[in-house]
Each structure stands twice: as structure tokens, then as C-alpha cells.
N, C-alpha and C positions, 0 to 999 in steps of 0.2 A: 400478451402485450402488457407493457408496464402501465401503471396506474396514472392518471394526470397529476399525482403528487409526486411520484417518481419523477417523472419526466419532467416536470417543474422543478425539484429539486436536481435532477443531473445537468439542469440550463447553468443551474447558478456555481456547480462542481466542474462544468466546462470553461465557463467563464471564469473563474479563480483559475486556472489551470493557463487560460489565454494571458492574463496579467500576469503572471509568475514568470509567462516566456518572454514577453513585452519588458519587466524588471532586467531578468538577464540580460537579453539584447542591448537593453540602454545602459546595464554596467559595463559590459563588456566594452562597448564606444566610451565611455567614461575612463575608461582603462588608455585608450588610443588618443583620442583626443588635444589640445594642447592651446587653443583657442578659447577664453576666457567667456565669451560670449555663449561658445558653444555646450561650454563643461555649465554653467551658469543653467541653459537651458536644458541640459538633460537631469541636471539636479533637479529642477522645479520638475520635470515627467516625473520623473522615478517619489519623487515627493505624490505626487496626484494618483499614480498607482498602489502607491503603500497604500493610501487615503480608501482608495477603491477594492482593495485586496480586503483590509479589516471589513468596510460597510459588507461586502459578498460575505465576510466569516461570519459577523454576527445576523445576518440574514439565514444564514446555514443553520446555526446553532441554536436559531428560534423556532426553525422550521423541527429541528430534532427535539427540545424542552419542549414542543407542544403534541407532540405527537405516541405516548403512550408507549408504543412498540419499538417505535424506531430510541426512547432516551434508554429503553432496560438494553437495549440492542450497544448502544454505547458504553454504556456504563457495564457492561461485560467482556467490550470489545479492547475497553481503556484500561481494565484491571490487569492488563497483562503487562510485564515491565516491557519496555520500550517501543510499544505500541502508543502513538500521540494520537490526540484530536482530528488531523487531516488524515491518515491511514483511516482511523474509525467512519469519518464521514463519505469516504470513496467506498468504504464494504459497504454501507449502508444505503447510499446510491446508486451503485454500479453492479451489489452482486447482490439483490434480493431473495436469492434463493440460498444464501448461508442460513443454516440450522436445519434447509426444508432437503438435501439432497446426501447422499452419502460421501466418504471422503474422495471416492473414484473419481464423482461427479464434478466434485468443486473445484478439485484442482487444474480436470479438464476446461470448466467453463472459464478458469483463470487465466492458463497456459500454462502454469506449472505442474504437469504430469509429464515423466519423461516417456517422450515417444522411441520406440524401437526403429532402429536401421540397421537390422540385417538384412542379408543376405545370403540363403542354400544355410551353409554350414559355418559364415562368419556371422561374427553377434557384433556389430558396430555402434562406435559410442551413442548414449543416448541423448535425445537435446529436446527441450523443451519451446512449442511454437503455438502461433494463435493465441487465440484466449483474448480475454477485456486487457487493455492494452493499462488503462489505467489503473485498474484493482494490480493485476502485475507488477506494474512501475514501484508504488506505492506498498507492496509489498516486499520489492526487491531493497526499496529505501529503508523499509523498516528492519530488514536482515542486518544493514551495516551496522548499525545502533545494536540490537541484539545479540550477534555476536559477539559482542566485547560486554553485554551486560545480563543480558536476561542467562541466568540459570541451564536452563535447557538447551536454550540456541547456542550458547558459547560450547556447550559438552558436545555438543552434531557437529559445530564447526571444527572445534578441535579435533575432531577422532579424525576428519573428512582428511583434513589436512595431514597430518599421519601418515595418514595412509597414501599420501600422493595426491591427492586432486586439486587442481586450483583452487586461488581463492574465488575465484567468479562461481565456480561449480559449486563449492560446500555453501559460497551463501545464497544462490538458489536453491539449493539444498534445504538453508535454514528457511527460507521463505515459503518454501512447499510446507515443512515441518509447521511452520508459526500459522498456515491457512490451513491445515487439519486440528491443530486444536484449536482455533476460534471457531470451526466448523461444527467440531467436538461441546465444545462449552457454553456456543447458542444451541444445539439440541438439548443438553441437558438444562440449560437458565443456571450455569454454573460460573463464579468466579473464580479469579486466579486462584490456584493452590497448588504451588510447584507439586508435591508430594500426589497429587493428581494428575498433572499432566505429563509427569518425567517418563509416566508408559505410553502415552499415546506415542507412535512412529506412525 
């Protein structure tokens, strides 16, 4: 069972999560809209949400600078190129077993392990299901940035693509890759060092 500090801090990681969807939905109407009254009043929402978005981040970010485990837990999470502040604070929340289980384990607990669909003597594609829906997301988001920048993820996406596979596929691909070395680099209390993680697969 998660700790009542966990559980306190995934309130405030749900709730960021609730306004983020709350922001779109009133850009989106923002987009539609034509009624000066109405554009007038979804500006002032979306203004009150920013407002409420920051107070939940710096509420997040005190709860992490005060807490010992959880800032070294960051601050190895953040060393990695294209790895931000909200990805760190979702591993940190949602998957408290990163550093404590092997890489089998963590990707299953994610959803990013591919699961087998065969069948007899056909080996059918593989897809990736379940798992913490948010550590996932957040993971998948952090692959688009990666790809195009971090070192390592850009050489997995390239080769993936090569070779034929979608882009959807290589950058869950990169997002499994990027959740086996942070998995890799909280066991060991390690930071970034391309030249170190270029072997982890």
C-alpha cells in the first residue's frame, strides 16, 4: 500500500492532470467561439487555471525539496536530456518502485513491455497494454522530445525507423528504452553519462 505521503502527493499529480484537461477543453471552445462575452469569459477561466496549475506545481516541488529521497530521486531523473520536471514528478509519484525492481518488472508495471500474440506457429505483432496509465502518457510524451534530441533515443528511433516500423512504434520503443535507464541510473544513484547508458537496451 502507498505511503500517506505518496498518496497525498498523487492528489495533487491528479489534480494538475484535471486542470491541464480543463485548459484544453476551454482552448479548444476558445478556438470555436465568436461571441465577445463568451471568448472574454473563457479567457478569465483559462487565466484562473494557469493561476491554479502553478500554486499545484510549486506545492509539488516543495513536497519534493523537502523530502531527501524523493529530490536525489529527481535530480537523477532530470539529468537525463529531455527528461522535464513534470515526467520526473509522475515517476516519482506514480511508480515508487523505480530503482527497487528489475527492468522486466518496471516496464510491465508501466505498460511498456511488449506482450506476445501468438498463436500455434504464428508469432503476431507485439503491443504494449495496461500498466499506470499516467507514468506511460508521460513517458510516451517524453519520447517525442527525445527523439529528436537526447543521444541515445534519437540512435533507437532511427535504426527502428530503418528498418520499417512506425513512428508510433519506435517512439514507444524510445519510451521503454528511456524507462530502463532511469530504472538503470536510480539503482545505481547514477547521473547522466551518455557513454554509460549507450549499452543499457
Amino acid at each position: 500500500m502507498p505511503t500517506e505521503e505518496i498518496r497525498l502527493f498523487r492528489d495533487l499529480l491528479d489534480r494538475r492532470e484535471q486542470l491541464m484537461n480543463m485548459k484544453t477543453m476551454e482552448s479548444n471552445r476558445l478556438a470555436t467561439v465568436v461571441l465577445k462575452q463568451a471568448i472574454t469569459s473563457i479567457k478569465k477561466h483559462i487565466n484562473w487555471i494557469n493561476r491554479e496549475i502553478n500554486a499545484i506545481e510549486k506545492e509539488i516541488d516543495q513536497r519534493i525539496s523537502e523530502n531527501p529521497q524523493w529530490k536525489e530521486l529527481d535530480r537523477i531523473i532530470q539529468s537525463i536530456p529531455e527528461i522535464g520536471p513534470q515526467t520526473s514528478r509522475i515517476l516519482i509519484g506514480q511508480l515508487p518502485e523505480l530503482g527497487q525492481v528489475n527492468r522486466k518488472v518496471i516496464a510491465q508495471l508501466v505498460g511498456l513491455a511488449p506482450i506476445a500474440n501468438d498463436s500455434g506457429t504464428t508469432i503476431g505483432q507485439r503491443h504494449t497494454v495496461g500498466g499506470r496509465r499516467q507514468v506511460r502518457n508521460a513517458m510516451y510524451r517524453a519520447s517525442l522530445s527525445a527523439a529528436r534530441y537526447n543521444p541515445t533515443a534519437r540512435a533507437l528511433y532511427k535504426r527502428l525507423r530503418v528498418r520499417g516500423k512506425t513512428a508510433k512504434v519506435a517512439l514507444v520503443a524510445v519510451a521503454h528504452k528511456l524507462l530502463i535507464i532511469i530504472n538503470a541510473m536510480v539503482q545505481k544513484k547514477e547521473l547522466w553519462q551518455h557513454s554509460n547508458v549507450a549499452i543499457i537496451s
